[in-house]
C-alpha positions in Angstrom: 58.6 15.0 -6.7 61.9 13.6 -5.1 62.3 10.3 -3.1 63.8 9.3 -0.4 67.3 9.7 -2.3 66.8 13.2 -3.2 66.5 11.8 -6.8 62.9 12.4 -9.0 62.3 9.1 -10.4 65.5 7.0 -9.6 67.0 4.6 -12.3 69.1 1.6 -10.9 71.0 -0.8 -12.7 71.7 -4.1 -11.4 75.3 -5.4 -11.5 76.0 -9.0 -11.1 79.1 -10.4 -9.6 80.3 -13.4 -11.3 80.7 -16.2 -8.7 82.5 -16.0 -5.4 84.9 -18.3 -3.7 83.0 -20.9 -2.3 80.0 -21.4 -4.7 78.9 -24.3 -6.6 80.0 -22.7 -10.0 83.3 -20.2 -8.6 86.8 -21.8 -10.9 89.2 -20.1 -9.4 89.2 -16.2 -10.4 91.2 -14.1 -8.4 88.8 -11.8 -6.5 90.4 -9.0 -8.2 89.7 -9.4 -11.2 86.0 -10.4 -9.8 86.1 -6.7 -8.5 87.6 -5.2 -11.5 85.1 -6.5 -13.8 82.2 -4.7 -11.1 84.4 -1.9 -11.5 84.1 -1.5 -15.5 80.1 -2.4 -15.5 79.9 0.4 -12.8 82.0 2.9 -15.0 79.5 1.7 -18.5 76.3 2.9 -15.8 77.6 6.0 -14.7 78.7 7.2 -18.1 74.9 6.5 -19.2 73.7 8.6 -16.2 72.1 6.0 -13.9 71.5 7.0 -10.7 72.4 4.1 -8.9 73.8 0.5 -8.9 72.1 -2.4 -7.5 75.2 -5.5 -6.5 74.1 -8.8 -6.6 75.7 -12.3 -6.2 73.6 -13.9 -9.3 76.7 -16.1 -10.2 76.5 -17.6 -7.5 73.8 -20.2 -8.3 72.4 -22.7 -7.2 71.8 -20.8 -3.8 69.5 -20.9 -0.6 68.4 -18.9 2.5 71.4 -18.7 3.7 75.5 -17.4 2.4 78.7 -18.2 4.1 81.2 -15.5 6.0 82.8 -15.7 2.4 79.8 -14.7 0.6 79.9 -11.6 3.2 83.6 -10.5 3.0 83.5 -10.9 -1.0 80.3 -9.2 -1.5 81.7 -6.4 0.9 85.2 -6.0 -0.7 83.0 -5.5 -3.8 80.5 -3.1 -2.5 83.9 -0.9 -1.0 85.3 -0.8 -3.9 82.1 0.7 -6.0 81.2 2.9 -3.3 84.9 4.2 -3.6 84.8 4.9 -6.9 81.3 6.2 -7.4 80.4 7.8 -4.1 77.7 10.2 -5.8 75.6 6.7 -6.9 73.4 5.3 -4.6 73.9 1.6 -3.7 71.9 -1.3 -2.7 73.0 -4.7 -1.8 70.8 -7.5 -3.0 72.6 -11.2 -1.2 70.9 -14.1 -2.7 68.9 -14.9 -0.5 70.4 -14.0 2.8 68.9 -10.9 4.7 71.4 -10.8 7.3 74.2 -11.0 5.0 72.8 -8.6 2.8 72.3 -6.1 6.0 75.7 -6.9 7.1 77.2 -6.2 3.6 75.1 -3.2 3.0 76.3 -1.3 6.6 79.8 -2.1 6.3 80.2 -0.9 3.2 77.5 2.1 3.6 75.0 1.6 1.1 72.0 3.2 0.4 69.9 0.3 1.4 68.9 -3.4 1.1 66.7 -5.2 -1.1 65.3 -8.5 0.2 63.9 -10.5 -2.8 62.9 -13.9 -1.4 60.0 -13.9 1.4 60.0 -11.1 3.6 56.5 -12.5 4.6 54.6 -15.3 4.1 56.1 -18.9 2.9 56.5 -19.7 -0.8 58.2 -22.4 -2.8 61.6 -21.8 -4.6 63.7 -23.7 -6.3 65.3 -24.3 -3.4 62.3 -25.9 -1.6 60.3 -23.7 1.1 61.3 -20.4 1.7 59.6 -19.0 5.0 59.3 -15.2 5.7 62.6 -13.0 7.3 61.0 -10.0 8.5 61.7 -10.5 11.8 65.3 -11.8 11.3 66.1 -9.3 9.6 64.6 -6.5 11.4 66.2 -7.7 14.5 69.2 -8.0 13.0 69.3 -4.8 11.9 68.4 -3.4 15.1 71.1 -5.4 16.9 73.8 -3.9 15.0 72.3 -0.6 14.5 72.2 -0.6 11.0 71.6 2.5 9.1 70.4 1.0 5.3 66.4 0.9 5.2 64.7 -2.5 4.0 63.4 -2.7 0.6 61.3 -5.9 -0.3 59.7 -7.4 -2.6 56.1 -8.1 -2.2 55.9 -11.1 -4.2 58.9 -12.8 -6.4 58.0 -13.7 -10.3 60.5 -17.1 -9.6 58.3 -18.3 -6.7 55.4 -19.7 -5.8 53.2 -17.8 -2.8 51.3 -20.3 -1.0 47.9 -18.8 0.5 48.6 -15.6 -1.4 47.2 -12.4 -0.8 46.0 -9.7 -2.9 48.7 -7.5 -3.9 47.7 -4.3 -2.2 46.9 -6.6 1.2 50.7 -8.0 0.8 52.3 -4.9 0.8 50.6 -3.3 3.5 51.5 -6.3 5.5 55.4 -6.2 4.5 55.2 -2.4 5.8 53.2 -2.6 8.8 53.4 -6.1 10.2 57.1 -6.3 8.7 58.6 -3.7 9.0 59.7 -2.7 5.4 61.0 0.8 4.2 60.0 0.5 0.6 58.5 -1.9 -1.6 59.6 -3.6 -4.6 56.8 -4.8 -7.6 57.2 -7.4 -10.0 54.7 -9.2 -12.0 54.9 -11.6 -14.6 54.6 -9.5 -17.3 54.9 -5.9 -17.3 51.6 -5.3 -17.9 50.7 -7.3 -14.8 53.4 -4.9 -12.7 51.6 -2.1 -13.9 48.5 -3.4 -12.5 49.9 -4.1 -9.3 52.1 -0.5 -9.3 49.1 1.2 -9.6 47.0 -1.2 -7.2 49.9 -1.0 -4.2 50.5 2.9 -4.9 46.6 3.7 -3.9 46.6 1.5 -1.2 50.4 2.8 -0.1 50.8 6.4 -1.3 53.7 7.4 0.7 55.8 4.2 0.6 58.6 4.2 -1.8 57.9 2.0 -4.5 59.6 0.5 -7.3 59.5 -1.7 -10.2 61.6 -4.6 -9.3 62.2 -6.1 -13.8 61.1 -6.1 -16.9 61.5 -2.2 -17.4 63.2 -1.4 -20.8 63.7 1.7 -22.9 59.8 1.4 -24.5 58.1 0.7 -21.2 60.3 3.0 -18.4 58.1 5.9 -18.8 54.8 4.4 -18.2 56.1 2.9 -15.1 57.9 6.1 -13.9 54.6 7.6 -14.2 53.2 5.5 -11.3 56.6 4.1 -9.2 59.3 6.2 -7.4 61.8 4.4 -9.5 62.6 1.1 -11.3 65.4 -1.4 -11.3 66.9 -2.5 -14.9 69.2 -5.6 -16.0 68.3 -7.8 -18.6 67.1 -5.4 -21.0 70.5 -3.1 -20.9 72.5 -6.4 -21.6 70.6 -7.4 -24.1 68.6 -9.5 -23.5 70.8 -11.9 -21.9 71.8 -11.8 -18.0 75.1 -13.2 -18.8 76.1 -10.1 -21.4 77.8 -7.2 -20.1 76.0 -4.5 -20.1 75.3 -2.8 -24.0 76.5 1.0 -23.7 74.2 2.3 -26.5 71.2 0.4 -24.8 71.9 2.0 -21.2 72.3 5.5 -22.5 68.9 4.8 -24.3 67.2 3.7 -21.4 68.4 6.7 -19.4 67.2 9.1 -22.3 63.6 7.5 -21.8 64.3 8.2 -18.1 64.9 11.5 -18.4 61.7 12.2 -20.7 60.0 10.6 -17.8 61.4 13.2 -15.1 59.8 16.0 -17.0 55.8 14.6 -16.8 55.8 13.9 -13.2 54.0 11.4 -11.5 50.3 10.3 -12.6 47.8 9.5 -9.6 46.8 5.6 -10.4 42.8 5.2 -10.9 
């Protein structure tokens, strides 16, 4: 079975920019070589055979709700430039934790689509204080400037706190018919607890697209593939340290595990 991207089972790799001008922790690096570095992780991931690449602005810490215009225009000049390079890999833009910028970025620089990580509904409680729910920012934003990217979200966020939280399967069928979301993104606290919560939000949800937002590595990929339309990969290719760059021996293993995957198809939860 194919999703949405024509691809069975879709591995994405996130890249992570190092920080832009205008952040707490930017020292002066010329956006080139900002880019450039994007550039070479994007080459490592599409040697390995990943499907996709997932661009987000984790160096820019500490962040909140909302970016500046120069989070926009540097995240886009880095999203052009990887789409440029590696127009058969899909794209998604992940702005900490901005949905409007990340809609902006993602449609200016045609990506595939947008994943929003922090609070699409509800209100939980961040290390930046209280995050409150963007779905209808961001869905009227989108509208507004006829934006082509669909939403991705995730239901809950492992680094925040849900306050009056409800059970998984009742969350994502909220994000998706009171929110307005495209696809869903699943992440537990452990991967045993995603898997629970995969297979929980896939009966409830059959036909949403559904992925596993972390903790996926070469051992585990397969038994989530068997449930979710595709998972999301960082820390474990890098490994595991968010800060490495990305290990080429442990991305082409993770896409070998991948592969193996493909050829089992997808297992009905119970």
């Amino acid at each position: 079975m194919t999703n949405e991207f024509g691809i069975e089972k879709s591995a994405i790799a996130m890249i992570q920019l190092r920080p832009l001008p205008g952040s707490y922790r930017y020292d002066g690096e010329p956006l080139e070589a900002i880019v450039d570095a994007v550039l070479a992780e994007a080459a490592t991931l599409a040697e390995a055979g990943f499907d996709g690449l997932q661009l987000q602005n984790m160096g820019d810490n500490p962040s909140t709700r909302r970016v500046g215009p120069e989070t926009v225009a540097y995240m886009t000049a880095a999203a052009l430039a990887v789409r440029q390079m590696f127009p058969d890999l899909s794209l998604s833009i992940l702005a900490n934790w901005d949905a409007e910028a990340a809609i902006a970025i993602a449609d200016a620089s045609g990506a595939t689509f947008v994943r929003i990580e922090h609070t699409f509904i509800g209100v939980s409680v961040a290390s930046w204080g209280l995050s409150q729910a963007c779905c209808y920012e961001a869905t009227r934003f989108r509208r507004k400037i006829h934006a082509r990217a669909p939403i991705f979200v995730d239901v809950y966020e492992p680094h925040a706190v849900p306050l009056g939280p409800r059970p998984i399967d009742e969350a994502a069928r909220a994000a998706v018919d009171e929110g307005g979301a495209d696809g869903l993104f699943v992440t537990g606290k452990t991967f045993a607890h995603s898997m629970e919560w995969l297979r929980t939000v896939r009966r409830a949800l059959p036909t949403v697209p559904l992925l596993l937002g972390g903790g996926a590595t070469a051992a585990n990929v397969g038994e989530a593939l068997a449930v979710a339309d595709g998972v999301v990969v960082a820390t474990w290719i890098k490994g595991g340290d968010m800060s490495n760059a990305v290990d080429s021996a442990l991305a082409r293993e993770f896409m070998e595990m991948v592969r193996n995957a493909r050829g089992r198809g997808r297992i009905a939860p119970k």
